[in-house]
C-alpha positions in Angstrom: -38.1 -4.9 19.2 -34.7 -6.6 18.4 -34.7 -4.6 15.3 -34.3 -1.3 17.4 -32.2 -2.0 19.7 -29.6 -3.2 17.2 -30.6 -0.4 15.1 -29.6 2.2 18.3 -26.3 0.2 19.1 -25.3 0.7 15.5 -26.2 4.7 15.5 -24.9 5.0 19.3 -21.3 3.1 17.8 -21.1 5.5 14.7 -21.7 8.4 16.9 -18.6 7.2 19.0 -16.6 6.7 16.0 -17.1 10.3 14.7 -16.9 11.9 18.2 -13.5 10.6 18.5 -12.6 10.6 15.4 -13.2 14.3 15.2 -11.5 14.7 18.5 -8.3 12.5 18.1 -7.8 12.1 14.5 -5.3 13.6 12.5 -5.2 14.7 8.9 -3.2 12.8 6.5 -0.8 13.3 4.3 -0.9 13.4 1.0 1.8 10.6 0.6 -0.4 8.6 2.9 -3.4 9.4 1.6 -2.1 7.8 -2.1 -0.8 5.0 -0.6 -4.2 4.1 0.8 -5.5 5.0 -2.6 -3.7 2.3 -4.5 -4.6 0.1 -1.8 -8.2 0.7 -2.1 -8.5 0.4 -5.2 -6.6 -3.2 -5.3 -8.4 -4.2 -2.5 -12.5 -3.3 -4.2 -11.1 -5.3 -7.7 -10.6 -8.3 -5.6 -13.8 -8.0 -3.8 -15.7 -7.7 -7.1 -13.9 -10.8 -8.5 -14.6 -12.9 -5.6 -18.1 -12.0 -5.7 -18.4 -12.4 -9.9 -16.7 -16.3 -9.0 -19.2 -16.6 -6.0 -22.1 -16.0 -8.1 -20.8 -18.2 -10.6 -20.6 -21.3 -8.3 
């Protein structure tokens, strides 16, 4: 019973999340858009290190 009521507060938030994000949101940029590219990309190599030194320990 737990199971589904987390389970509908998780659906009932991500359906909050794309009603306002289609709502309120704004496009962005394409300069933006690299910027959080790089970023992304910097930020997934240090998660996969962390979890290769982790598993290592």
């Amino acid at each position: 019973m737990a199971l589904l009521i987390i389970l509908a507060v998780l659906f009932g938030g991500v359906g909050l999340m794309v009603v306002f994000g289609e709502r309120y949101a704004k496009p962005m940029n394409s300069e933006q858009q690299a910027k959080f590219s790089k970023i992304a990309i910097i930020l997934v190599f240090v998660l996969l290190v962390s979890a290769i030194v982790k598993n290592l320990m």
